[in-house]
Backbone atoms as SQL, in Angstrom:
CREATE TABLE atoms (id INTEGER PRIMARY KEY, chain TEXT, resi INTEGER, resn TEXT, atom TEXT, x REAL, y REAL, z REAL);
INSERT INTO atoms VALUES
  (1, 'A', 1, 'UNK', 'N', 95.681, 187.812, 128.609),
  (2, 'A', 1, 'UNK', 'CA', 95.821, 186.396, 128.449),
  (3, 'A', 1, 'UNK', 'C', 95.736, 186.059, 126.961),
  (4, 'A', 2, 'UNK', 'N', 96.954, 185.363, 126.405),
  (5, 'A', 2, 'UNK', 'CA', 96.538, 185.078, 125.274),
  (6, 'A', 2, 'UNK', 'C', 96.209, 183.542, 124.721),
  (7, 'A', 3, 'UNK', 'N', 95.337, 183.403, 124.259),
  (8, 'A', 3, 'UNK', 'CA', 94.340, 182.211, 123.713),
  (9, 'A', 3, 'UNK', 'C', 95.174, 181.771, 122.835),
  (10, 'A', 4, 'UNK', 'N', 95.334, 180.311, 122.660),
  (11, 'A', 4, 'UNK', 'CA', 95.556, 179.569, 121.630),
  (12, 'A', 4, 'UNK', 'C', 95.021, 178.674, 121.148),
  (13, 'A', 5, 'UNK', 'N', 94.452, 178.570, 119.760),
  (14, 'A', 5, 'UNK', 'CA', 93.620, 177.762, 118.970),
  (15, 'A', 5, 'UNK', 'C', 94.192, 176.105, 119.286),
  (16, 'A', 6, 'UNK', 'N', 93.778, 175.287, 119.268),
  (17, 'A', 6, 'UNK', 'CA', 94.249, 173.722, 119.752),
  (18, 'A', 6, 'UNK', 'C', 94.933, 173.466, 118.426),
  (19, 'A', 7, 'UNK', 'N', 96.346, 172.978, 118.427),
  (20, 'A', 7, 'UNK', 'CA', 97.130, 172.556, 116.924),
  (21, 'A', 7, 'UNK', 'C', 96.259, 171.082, 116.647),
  (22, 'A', 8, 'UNK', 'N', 96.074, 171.217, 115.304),
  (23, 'A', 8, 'UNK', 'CA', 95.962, 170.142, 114.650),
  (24, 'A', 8, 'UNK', 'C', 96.770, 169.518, 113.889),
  (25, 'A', 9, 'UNK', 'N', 96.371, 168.145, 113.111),
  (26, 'A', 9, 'UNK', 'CA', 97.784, 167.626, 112.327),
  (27, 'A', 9, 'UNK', 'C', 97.438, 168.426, 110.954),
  (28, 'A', 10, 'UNK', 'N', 98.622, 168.520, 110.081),
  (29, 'A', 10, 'UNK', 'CA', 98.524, 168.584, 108.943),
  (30, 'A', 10, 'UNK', 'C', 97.586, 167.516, 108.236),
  (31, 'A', 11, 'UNK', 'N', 97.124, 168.182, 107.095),
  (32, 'A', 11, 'UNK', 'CA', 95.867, 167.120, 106.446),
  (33, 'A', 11, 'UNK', 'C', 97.343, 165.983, 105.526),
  (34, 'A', 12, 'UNK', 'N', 97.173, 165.113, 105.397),
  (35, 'A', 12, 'UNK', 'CA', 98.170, 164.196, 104.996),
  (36, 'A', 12, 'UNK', 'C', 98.104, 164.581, 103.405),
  (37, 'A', 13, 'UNK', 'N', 99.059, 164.374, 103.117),
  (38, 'A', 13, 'UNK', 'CA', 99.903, 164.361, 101.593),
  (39, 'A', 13, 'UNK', 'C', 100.073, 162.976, 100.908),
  (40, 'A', 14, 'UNK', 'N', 99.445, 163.064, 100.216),
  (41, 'A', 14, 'UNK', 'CA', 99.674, 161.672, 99.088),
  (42, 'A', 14, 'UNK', 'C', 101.037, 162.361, 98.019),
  (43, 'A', 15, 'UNK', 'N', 101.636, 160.708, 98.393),
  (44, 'A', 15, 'UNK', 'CA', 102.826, 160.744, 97.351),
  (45, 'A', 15, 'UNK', 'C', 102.522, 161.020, 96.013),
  (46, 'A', 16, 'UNK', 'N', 103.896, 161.431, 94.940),
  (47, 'A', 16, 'UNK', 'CA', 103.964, 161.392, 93.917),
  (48, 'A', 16, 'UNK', 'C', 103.028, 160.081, 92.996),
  (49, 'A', 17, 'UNK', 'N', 103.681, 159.402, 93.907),
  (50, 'A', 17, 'UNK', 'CA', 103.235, 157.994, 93.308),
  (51, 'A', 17, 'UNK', 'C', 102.149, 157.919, 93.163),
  (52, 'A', 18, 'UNK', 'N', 101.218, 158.330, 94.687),
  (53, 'A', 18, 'UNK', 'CA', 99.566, 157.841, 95.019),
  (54, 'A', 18, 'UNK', 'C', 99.146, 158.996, 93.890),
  (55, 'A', 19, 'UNK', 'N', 99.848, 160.123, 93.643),
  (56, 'A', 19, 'UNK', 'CA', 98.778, 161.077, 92.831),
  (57, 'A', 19, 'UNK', 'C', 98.821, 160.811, 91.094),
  (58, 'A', 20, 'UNK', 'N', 100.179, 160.201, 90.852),
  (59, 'A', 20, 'UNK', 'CA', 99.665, 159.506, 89.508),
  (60, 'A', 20, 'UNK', 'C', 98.799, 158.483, 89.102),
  (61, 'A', 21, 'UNK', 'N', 99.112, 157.016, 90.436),
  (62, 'A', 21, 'UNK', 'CA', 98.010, 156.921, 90.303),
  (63, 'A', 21, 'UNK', 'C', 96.724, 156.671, 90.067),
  (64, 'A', 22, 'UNK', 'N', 96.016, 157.811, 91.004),
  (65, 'A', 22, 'UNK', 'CA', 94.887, 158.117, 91.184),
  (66, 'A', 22, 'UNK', 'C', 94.406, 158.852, 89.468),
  (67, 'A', 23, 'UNK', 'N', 95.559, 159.439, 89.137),
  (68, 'A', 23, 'UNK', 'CA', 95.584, 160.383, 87.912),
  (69, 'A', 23, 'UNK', 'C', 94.970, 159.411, 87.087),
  (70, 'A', 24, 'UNK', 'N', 95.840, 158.109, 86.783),
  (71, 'A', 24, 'UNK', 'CA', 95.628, 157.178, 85.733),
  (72, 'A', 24, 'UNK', 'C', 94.207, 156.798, 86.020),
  (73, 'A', 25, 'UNK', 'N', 93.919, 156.361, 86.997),
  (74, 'A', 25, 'UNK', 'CA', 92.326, 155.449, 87.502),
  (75, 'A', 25, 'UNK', 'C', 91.455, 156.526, 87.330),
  (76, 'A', 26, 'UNK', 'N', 91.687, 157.830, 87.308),
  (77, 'A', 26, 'UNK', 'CA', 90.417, 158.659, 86.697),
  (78, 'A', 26, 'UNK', 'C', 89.793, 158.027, 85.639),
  (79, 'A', 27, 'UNK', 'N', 90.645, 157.701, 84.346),
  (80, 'A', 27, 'UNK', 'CA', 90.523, 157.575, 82.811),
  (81, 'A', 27, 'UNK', 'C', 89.748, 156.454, 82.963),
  (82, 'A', 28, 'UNK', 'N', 89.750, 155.764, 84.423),
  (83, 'A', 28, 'UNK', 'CA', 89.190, 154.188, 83.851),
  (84, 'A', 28, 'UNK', 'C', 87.434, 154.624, 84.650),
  (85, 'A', 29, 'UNK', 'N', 86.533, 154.525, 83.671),
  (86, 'A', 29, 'UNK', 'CA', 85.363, 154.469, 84.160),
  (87, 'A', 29, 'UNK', 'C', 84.439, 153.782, 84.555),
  (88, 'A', 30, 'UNK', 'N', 85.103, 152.930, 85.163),
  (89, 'A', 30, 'UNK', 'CA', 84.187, 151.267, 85.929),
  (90, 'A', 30, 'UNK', 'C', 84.779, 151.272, 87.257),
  (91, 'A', 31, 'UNK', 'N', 84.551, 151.581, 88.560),
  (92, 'A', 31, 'UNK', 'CA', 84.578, 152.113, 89.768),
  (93, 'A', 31, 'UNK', 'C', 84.861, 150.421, 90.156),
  (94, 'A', 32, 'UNK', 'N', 84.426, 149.522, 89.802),
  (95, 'A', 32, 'UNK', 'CA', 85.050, 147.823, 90.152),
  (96, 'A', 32, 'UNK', 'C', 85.794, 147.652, 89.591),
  (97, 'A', 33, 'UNK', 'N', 86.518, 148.292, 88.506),
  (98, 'A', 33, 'UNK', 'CA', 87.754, 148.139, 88.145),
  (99, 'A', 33, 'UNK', 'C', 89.040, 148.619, 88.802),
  (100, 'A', 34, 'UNK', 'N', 88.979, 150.454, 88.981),
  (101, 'A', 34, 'UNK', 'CA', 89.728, 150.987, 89.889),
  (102, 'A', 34, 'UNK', 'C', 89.765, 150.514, 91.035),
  (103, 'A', 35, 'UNK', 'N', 88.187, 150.310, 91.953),
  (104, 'A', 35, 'UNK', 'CA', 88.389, 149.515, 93.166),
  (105, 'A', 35, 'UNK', 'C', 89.339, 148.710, 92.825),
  (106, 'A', 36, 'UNK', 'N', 89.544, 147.149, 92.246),
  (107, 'A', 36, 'UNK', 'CA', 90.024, 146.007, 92.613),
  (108, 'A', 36, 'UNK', 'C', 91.718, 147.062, 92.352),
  (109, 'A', 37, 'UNK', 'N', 92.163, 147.595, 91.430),
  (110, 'A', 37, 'UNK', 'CA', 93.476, 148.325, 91.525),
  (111, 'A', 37, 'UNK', 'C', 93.741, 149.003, 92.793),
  (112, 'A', 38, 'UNK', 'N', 92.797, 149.343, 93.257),
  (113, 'A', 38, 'UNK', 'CA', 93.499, 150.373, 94.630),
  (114, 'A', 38, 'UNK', 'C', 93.993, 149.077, 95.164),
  (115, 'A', 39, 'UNK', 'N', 92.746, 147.975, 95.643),
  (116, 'A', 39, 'UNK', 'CA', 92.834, 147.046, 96.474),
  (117, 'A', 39, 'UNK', 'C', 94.378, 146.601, 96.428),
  (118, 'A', 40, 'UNK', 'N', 94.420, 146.426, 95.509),
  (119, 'A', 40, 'UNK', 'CA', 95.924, 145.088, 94.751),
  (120, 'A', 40, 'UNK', 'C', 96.859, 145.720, 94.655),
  (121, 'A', 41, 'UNK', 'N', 96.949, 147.260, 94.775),
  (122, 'A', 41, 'UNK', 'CA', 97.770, 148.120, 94.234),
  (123, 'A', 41, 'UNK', 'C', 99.144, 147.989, 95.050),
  (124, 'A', 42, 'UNK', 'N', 100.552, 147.898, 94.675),
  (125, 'A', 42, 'UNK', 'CA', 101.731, 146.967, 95.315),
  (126, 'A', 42, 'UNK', 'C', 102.050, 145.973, 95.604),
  (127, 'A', 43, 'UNK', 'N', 101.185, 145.190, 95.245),
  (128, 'A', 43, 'UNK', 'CA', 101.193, 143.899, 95.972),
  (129, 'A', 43, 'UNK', 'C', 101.390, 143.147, 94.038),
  (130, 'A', 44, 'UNK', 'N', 101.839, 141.830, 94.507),
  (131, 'A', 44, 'UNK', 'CA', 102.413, 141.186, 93.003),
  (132, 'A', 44, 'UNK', 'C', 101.054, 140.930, 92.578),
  (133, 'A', 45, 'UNK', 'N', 100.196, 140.601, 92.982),
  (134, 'A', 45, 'UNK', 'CA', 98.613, 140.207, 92.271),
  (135, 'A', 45, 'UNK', 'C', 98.086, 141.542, 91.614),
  (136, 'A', 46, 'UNK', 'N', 98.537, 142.901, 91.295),
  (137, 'A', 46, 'UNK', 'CA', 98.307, 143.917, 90.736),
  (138, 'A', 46, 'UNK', 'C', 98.197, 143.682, 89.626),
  (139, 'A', 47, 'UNK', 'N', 100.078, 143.301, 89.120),
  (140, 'A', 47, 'UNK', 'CA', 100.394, 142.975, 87.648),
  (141, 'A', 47, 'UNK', 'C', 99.524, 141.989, 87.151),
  (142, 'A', 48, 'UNK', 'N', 98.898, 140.549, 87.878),
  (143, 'A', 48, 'UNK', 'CA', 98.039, 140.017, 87.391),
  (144, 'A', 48, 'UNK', 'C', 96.704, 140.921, 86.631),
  (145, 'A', 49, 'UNK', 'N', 96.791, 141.246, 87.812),
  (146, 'A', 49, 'UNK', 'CA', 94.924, 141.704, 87.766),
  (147, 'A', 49, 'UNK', 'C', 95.115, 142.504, 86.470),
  (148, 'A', 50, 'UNK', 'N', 96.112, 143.760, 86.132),
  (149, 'A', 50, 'UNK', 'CA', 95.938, 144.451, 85.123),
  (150, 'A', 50, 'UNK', 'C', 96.414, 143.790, 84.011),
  (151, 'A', 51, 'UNK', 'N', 97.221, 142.517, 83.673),
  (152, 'A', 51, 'UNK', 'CA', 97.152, 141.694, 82.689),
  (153, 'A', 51, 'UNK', 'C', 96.324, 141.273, 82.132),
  (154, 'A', 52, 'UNK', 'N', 95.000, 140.632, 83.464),
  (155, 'A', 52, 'UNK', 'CA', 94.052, 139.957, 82.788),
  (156, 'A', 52, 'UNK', 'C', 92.752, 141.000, 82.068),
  (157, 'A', 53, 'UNK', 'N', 92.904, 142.096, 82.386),
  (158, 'A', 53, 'UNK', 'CA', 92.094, 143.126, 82.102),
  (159, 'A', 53, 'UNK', 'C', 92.274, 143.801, 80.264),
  (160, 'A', 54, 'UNK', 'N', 94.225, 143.404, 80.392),
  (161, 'A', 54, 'UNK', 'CA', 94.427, 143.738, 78.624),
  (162, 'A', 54, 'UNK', 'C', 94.424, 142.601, 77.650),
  (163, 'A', 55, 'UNK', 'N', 94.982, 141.243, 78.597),
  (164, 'A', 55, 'UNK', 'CA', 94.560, 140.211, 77.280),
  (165, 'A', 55, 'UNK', 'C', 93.268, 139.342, 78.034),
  (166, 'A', 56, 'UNK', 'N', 92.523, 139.431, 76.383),
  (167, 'A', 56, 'UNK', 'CA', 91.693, 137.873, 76.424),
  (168, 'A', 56, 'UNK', 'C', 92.084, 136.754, 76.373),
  (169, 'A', 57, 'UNK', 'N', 91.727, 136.118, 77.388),
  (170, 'A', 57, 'UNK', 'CA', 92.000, 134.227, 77.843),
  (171, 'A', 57, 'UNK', 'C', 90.549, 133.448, 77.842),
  (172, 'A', 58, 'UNK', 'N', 89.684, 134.261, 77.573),
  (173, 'A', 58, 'UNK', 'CA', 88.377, 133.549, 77.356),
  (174, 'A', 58, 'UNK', 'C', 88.297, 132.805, 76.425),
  (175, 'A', 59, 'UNK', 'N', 87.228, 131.834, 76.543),
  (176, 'A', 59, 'UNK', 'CA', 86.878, 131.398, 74.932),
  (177, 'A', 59, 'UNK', 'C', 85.756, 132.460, 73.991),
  (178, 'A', 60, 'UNK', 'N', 85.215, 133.556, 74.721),
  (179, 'A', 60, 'UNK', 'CA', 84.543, 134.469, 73.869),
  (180, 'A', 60, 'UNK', 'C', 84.950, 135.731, 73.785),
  (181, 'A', 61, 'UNK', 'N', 84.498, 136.276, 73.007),
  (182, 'A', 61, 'UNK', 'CA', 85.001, 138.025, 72.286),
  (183, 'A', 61, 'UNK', 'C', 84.630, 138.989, 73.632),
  (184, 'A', 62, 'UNK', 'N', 85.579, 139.473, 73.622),
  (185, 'A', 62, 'UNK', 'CA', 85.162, 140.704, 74.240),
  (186, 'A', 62, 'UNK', 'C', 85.173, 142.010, 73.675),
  (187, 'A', 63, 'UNK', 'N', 84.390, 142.897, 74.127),
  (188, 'A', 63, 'UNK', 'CA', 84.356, 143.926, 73.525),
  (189, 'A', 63, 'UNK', 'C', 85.588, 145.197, 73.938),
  (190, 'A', 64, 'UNK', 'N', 86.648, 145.009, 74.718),
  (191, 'A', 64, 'UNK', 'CA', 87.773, 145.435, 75.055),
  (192, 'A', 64, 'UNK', 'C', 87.038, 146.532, 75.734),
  (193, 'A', 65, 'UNK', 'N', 88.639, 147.612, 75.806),
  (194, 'A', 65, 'UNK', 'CA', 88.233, 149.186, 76.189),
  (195, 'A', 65, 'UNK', 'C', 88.072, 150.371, 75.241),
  (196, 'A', 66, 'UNK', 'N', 87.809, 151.539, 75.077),
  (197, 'A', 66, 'UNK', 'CA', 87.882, 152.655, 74.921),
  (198, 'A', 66, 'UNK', 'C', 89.855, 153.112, 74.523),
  (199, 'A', 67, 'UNK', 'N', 90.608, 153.356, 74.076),
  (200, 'A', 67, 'UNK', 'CA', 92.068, 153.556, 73.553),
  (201, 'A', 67, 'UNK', 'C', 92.358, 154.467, 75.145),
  (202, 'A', 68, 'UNK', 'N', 91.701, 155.339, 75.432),
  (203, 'A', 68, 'UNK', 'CA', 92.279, 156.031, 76.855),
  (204, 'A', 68, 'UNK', 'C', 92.056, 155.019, 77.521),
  (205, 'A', 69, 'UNK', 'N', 91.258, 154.075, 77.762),
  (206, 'A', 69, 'UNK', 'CA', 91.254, 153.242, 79.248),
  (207, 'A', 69, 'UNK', 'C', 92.492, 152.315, 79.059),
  (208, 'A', 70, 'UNK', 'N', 92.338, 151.641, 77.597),
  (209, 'A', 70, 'UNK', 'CA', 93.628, 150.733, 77.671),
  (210, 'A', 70, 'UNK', 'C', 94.661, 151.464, 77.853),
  (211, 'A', 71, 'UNK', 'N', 94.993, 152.265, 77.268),
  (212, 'A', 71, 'UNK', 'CA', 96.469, 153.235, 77.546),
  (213, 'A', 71, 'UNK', 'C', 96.666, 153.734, 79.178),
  (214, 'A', 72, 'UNK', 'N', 95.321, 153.465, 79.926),
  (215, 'A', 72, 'UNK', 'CA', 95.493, 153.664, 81.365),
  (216, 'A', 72, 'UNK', 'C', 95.977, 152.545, 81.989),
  (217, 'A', 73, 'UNK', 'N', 95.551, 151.602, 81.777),
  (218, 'A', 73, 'UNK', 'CA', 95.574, 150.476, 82.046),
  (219, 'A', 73, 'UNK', 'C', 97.240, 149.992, 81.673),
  (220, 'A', 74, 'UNK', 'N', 97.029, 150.296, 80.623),
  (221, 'A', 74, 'UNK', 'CA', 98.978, 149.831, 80.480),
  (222, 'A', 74, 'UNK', 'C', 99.512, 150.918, 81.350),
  (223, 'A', 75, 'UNK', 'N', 99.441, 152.005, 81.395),
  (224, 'A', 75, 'UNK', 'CA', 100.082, 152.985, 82.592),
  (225, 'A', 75, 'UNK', 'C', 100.642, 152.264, 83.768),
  (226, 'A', 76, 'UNK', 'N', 99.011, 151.953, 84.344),
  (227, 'A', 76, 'UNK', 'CA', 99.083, 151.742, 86.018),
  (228, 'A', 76, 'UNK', 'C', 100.027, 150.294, 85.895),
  (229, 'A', 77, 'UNK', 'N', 99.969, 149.672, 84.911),
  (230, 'A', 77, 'UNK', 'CA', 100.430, 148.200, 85.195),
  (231, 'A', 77, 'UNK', 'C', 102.137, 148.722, 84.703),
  (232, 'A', 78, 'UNK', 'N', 103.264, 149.302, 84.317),
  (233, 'A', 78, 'UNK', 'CA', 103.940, 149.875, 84.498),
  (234, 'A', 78, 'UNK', 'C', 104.723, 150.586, 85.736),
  (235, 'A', 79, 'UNK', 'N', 103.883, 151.363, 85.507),
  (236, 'A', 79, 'UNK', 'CA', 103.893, 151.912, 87.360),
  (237, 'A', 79, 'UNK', 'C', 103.586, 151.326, 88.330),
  (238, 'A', 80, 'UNK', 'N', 103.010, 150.058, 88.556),
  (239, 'A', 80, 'UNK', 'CA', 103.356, 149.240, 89.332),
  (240, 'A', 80, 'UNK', 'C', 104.317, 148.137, 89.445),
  (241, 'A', 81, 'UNK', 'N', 104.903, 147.988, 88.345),
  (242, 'A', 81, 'UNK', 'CA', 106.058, 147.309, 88.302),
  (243, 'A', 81, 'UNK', 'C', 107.158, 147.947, 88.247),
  (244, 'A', 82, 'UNK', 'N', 107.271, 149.156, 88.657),
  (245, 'A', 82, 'UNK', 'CA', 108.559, 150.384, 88.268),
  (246, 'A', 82, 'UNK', 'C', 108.710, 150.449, 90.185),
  (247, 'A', 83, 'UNK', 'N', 107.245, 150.569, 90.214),
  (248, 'A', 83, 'UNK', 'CA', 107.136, 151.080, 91.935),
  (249, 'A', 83, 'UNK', 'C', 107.603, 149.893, 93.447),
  (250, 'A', 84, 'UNK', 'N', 107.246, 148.656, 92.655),
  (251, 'A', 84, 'UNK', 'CA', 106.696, 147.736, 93.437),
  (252, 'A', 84, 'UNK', 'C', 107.104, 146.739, 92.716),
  (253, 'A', 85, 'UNK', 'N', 108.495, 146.303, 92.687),
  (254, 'A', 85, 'UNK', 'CA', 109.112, 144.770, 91.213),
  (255, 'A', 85, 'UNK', 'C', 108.912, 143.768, 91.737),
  (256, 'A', 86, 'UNK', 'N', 108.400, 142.796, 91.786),
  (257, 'A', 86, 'UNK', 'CA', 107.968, 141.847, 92.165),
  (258, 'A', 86, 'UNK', 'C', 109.567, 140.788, 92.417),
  (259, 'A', 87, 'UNK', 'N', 109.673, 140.247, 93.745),
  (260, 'A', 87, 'UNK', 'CA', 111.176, 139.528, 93.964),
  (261, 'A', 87, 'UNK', 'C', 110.704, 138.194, 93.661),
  (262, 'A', 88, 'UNK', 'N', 111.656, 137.704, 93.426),
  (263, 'A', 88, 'UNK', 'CA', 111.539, 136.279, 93.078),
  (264, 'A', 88, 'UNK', 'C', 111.385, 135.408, 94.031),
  (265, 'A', 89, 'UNK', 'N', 110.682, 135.775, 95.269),
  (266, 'A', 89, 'UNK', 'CA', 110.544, 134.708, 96.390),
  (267, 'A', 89, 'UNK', 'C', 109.354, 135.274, 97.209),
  (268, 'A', 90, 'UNK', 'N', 108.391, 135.957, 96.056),
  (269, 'A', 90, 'UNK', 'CA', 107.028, 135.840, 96.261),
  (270, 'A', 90, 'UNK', 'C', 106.195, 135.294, 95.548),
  (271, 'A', 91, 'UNK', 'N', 105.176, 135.169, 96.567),
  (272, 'A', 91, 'UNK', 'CA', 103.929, 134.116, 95.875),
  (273, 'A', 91, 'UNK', 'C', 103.494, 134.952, 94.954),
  (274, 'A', 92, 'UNK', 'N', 102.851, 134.731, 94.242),
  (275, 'A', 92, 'UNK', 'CA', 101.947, 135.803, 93.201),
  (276, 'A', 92, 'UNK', 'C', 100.486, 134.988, 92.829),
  (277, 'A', 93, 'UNK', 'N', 99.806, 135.888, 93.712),
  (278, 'A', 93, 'UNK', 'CA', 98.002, 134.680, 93.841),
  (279, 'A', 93, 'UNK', 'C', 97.427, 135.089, 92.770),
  (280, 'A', 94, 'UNK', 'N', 97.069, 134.305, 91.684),
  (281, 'A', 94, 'UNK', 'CA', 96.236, 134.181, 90.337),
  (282, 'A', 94, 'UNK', 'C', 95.291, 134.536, 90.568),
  (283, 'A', 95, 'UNK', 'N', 93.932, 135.824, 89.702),
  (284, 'A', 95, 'UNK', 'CA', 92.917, 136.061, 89.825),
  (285, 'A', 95, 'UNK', 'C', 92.548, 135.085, 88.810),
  (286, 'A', 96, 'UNK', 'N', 91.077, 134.634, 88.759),
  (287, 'A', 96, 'UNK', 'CA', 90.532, 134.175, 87.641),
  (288, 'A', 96, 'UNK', 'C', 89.518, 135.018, 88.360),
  (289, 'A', 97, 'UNK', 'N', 88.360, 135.200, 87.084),
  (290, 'A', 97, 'UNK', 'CA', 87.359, 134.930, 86.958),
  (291, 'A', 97, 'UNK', 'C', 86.811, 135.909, 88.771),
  (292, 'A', 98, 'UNK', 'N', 87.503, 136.754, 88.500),
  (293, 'A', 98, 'UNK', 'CA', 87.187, 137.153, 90.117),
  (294, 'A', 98, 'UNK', 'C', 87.628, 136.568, 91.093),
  (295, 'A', 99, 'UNK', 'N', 88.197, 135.595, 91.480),
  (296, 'A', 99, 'UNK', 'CA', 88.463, 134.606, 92.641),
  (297, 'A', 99, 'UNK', 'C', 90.026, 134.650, 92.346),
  (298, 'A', 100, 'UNK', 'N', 90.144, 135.451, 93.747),
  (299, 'A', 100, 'UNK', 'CA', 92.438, 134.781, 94.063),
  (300, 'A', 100, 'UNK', 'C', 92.309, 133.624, 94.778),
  (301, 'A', 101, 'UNK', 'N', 93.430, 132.704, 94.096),
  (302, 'A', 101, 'UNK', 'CA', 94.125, 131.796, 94.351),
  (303, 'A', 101, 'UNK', 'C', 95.721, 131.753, 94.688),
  (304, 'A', 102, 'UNK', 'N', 95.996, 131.071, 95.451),
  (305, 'A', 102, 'UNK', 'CA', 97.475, 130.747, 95.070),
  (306, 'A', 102, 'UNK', 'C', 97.858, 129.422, 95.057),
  (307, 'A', 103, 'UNK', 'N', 99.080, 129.615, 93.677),
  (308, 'A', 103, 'UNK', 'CA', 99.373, 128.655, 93.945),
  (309, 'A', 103, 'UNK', 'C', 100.026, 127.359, 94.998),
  (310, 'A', 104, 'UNK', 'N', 99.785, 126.336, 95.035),
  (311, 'A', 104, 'UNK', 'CA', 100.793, 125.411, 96.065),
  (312, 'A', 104, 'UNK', 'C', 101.970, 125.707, 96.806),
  (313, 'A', 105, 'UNK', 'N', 102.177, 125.870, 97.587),
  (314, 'A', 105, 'UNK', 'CA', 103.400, 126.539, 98.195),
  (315, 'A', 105, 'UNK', 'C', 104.887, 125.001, 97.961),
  (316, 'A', 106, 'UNK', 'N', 105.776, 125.301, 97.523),
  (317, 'A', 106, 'UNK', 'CA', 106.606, 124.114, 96.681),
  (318, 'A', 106, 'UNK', 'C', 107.668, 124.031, 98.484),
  (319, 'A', 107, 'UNK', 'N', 107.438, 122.923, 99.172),
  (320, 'A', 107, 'UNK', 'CA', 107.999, 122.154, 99.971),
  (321, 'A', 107, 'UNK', 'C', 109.514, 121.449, 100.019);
């Protein structure tokens, strides 16, 4: 009698895409930063989020990033607009300050 082990699935494969990336969000070393990128990641509120992360809109100084984090940071926000182009007949919900919004939906 011969025995057969029970098939399982293959362990899943992350795309090209998911493994760059993950590649880029290594460089960034604030785990609430990468979080909110995975979160947002394809979606048009991405490009926000990593906008507001390279310019200051405050009224005070910030002390920016490290030259690898910003250069990550411009990466992923690239590659998400290469991956994921935002059409012109989506909403795109504004982060401030931590809090999404969107705007008014035009009637």
């Amino acid at each position: 009698m011969i025995s057969h082990a029970p098939q399982t699935a293959a362990p899943p494969t992350k795309s090209r895409e998911s493994r760059e990336m993950e590649s880029l969000l290594a460089a960034i070393p604030i785990k609430r930063i990468s979080d909110q990128i995975r979160l947002y990641w394809g979606l048009p509120e991405c490009d926000v989020y990593l906008n507001s992360l390279l310019v200051n809109d405050r009224d005070r100084q910030r002390a920016g990033f490290a030259p690898d984090v910003s250069s990550a940071i411009f990466a992923l926000l690239k590659l998400n607009e290469q991956q994921h182009p935002v059409r012109s007949n989506e909403r795109v919900i504004e982060i401030t300050n931590g809090i999404a919004w969107a705007p008014p939906s035009e009637h």
